[in-house]
C-alpha positions in Angstrom: -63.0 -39.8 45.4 -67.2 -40.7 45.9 -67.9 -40.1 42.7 -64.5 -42.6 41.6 -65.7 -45.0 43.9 -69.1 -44.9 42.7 -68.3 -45.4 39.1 -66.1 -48.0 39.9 -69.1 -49.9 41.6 -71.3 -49.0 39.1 -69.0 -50.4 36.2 -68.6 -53.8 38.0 -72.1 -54.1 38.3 -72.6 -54.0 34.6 -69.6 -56.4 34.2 -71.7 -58.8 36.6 -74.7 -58.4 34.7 -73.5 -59.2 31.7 -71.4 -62.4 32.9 -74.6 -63.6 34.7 -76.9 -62.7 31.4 -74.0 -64.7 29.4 -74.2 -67.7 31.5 -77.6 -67.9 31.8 -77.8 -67.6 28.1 -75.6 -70.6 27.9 -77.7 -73.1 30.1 -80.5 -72.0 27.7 -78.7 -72.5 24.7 -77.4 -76.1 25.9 -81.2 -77.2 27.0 -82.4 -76.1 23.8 -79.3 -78.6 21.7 -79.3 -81.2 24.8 -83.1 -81.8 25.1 -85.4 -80.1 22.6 -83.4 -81.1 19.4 -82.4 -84.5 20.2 -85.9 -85.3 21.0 -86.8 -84.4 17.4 -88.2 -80.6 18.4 -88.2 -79.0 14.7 -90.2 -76.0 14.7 -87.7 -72.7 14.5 -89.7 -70.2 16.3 -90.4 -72.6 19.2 -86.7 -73.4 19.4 -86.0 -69.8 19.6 -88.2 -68.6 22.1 -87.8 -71.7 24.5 -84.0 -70.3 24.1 -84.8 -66.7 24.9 -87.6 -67.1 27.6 -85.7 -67.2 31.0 -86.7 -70.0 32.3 -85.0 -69.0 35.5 -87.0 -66.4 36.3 -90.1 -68.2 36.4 -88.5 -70.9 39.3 -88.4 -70.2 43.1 -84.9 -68.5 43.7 -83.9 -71.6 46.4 -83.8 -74.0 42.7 -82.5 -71.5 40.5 -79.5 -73.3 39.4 -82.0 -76.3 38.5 -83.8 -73.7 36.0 -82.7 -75.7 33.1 -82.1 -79.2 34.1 -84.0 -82.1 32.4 -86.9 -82.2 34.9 -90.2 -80.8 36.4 -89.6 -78.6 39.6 -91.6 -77.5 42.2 -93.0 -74.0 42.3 -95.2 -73.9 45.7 -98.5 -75.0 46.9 -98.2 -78.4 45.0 -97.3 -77.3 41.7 -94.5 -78.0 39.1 -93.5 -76.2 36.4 -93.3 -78.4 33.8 -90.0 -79.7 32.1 -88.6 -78.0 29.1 -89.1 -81.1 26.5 -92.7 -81.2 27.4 -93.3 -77.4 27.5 -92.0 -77.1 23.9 -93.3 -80.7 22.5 -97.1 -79.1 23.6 -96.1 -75.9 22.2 -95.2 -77.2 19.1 -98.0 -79.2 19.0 -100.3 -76.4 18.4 -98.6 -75.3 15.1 -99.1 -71.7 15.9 -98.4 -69.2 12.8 -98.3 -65.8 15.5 -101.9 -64.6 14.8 -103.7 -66.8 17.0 -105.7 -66.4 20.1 -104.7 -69.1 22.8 -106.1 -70.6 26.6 -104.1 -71.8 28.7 -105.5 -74.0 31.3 -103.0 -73.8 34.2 -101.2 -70.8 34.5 -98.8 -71.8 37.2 -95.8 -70.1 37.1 -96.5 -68.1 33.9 -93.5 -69.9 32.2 -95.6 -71.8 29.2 -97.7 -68.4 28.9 -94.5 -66.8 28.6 -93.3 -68.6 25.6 -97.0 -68.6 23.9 -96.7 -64.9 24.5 -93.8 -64.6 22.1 -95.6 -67.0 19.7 -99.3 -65.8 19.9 -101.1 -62.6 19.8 -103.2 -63.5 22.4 -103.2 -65.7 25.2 -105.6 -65.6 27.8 -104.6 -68.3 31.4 -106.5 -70.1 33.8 -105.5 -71.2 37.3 -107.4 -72.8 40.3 -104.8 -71.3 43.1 -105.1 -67.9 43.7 -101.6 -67.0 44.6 -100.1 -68.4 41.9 -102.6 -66.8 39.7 -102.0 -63.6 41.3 -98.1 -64.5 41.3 -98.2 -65.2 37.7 -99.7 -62.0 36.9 -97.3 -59.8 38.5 -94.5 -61.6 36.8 -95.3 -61.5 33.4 -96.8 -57.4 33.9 -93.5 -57.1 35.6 -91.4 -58.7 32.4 -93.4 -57.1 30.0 -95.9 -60.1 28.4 -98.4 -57.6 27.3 -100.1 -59.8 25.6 -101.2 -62.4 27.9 -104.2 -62.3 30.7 -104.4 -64.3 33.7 -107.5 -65.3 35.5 -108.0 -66.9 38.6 -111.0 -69.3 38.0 -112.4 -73.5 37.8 -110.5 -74.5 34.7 -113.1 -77.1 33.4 -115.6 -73.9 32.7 -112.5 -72.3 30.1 -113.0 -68.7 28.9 -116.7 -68.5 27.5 -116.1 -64.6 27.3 -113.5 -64.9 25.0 -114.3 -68.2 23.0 -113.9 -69.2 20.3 -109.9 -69.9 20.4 -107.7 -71.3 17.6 -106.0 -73.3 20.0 -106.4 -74.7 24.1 -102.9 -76.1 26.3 -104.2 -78.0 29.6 -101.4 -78.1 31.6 -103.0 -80.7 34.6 -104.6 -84.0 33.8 -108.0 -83.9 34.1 -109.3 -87.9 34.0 -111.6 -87.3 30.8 -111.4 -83.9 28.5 -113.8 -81.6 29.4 -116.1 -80.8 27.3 -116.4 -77.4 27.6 -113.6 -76.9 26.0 -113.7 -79.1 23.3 -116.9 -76.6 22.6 -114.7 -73.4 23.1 -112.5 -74.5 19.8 -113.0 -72.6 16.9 -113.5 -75.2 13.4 -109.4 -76.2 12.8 -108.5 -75.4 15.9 -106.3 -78.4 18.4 -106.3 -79.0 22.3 -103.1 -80.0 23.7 -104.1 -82.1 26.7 -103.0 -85.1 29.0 -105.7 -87.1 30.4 -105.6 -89.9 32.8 -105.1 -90.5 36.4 -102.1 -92.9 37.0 -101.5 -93.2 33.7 -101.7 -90.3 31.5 -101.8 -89.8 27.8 -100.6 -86.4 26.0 -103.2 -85.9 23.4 -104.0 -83.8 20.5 -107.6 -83.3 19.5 -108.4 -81.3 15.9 -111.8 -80.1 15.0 -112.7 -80.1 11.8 -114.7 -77.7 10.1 -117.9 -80.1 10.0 -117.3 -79.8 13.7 -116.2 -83.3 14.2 -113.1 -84.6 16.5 -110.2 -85.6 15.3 -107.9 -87.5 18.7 -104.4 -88.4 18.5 -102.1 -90.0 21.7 -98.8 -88.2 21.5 -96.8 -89.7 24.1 -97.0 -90.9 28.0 -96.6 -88.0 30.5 -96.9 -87.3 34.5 -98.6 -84.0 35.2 -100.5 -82.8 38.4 -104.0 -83.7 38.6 -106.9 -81.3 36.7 -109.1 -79.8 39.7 -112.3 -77.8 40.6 -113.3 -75.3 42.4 -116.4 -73.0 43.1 -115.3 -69.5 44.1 -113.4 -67.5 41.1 -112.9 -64.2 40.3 -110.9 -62.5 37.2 -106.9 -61.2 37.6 -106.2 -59.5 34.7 -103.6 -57.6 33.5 -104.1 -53.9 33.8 
């Protein structure tokens, strides 16, 4: 009779599992048609991964049913996650082809190294909090991101270690672009980054092979400020 009982339990489990995995699925699935393509999101591969990266994962469990609404939420210690629109219009915006090597300024959640992960071969993230960064890191070990490292550390210094990268995502707003990372491009590569204080501009800066800059103003965004810090230390993914 255990043994009944406990195949009975076992089997409704999986029937659970794969009703929640169904509707989750869905919500993704509608946020991809609802806001990504009617904005005028093109690229394939972006589409596709913004669809199969659970979003809801990444969120804390008291929001979880806001996962994939049309909006920025909270994720602790003054921090948002940003909305999906703008996590694949920056992704896109870097034109990745799957070979690249990517910084991410901002780590946050891990949701936006998440999706890279998929798109990238490596991506290597920045954040200023330490619990998030350490937060972050379990996470995407825990989910099986192999491919992405997460240090705690002062944005605005970047990743010397690892420079040069063929492409940089800021994820806070720092008031003018830093130059250190301008410096950390390699020749063709593009930095996705909103700059301003009260007003803030999503730009994308190219540098061409003769080193020059190349600056274009995408569209007008809200994202947390871009701060400093003097202690840092490396989290990285064993």
């Amino acid at each position: 009779m255990f043994r009944i009982f406990m195949s009975l339990l076992l089997c409704c489990y999986y029937v659970f599992s794969q009703q929640e995995a169904a509707l989750w699925h869905k919500k993704a699935e509608d946020m991809v048609k609802t806001q990504l393509e009617r904005r005028g999101i093109q690229n394939k591969e972006v589409l596709r991964v913004m669809r199969e990266t659970p979003r809801h994962l990444f969120i804390p469990k008291h929001l979880i049913d806001m996962a994939y609404e049309d909006g920025p939420l909270p994720i602790g210690e003054g921090q948002t996650i940003s909305q999906p629109y703008i996590v694949a219009l920056m992704t896109e915006l870097l034109r990745l082809k799957g070979e690249e090597k990517i910084l991410e300024i901002g780590t946050g959640s891990g949701y936006q190294s998440a999706v890279l992960s998929s798109l990238a071969k490596e991506v290597y993230s920045i954040e200023i909090i330490h619990s998030l960064a350490e937060n972050a890191r379990k996470r995407l070990k825990e989910m099986q991101y192999d491919n992405v490292i997460v240090q705690w550390g002062d944005g605005y210094l970047g990743c010397t270690e690892q420079a040069p990268f063929d492409g940089i995502i800021v994820t806070a707003a720092p008031n003018k672009i830093p130059q250190t990372l301008i410096e950390q491009l390699k020749f063709g590569g593009r930095l996705i980054i909103p700059v301003g204080d009260k007003y803030q501009q999503l730009k994308v800066l190219t540098k061409k092979d003769d080193g020059s800059i190349t600056e274009e103003n995408i569209i007008p965004v809200r994202f947390v400020p871009m701060v400093r810090t003097k202690k840092s230390s490396v989290i990285t993914n064993p």
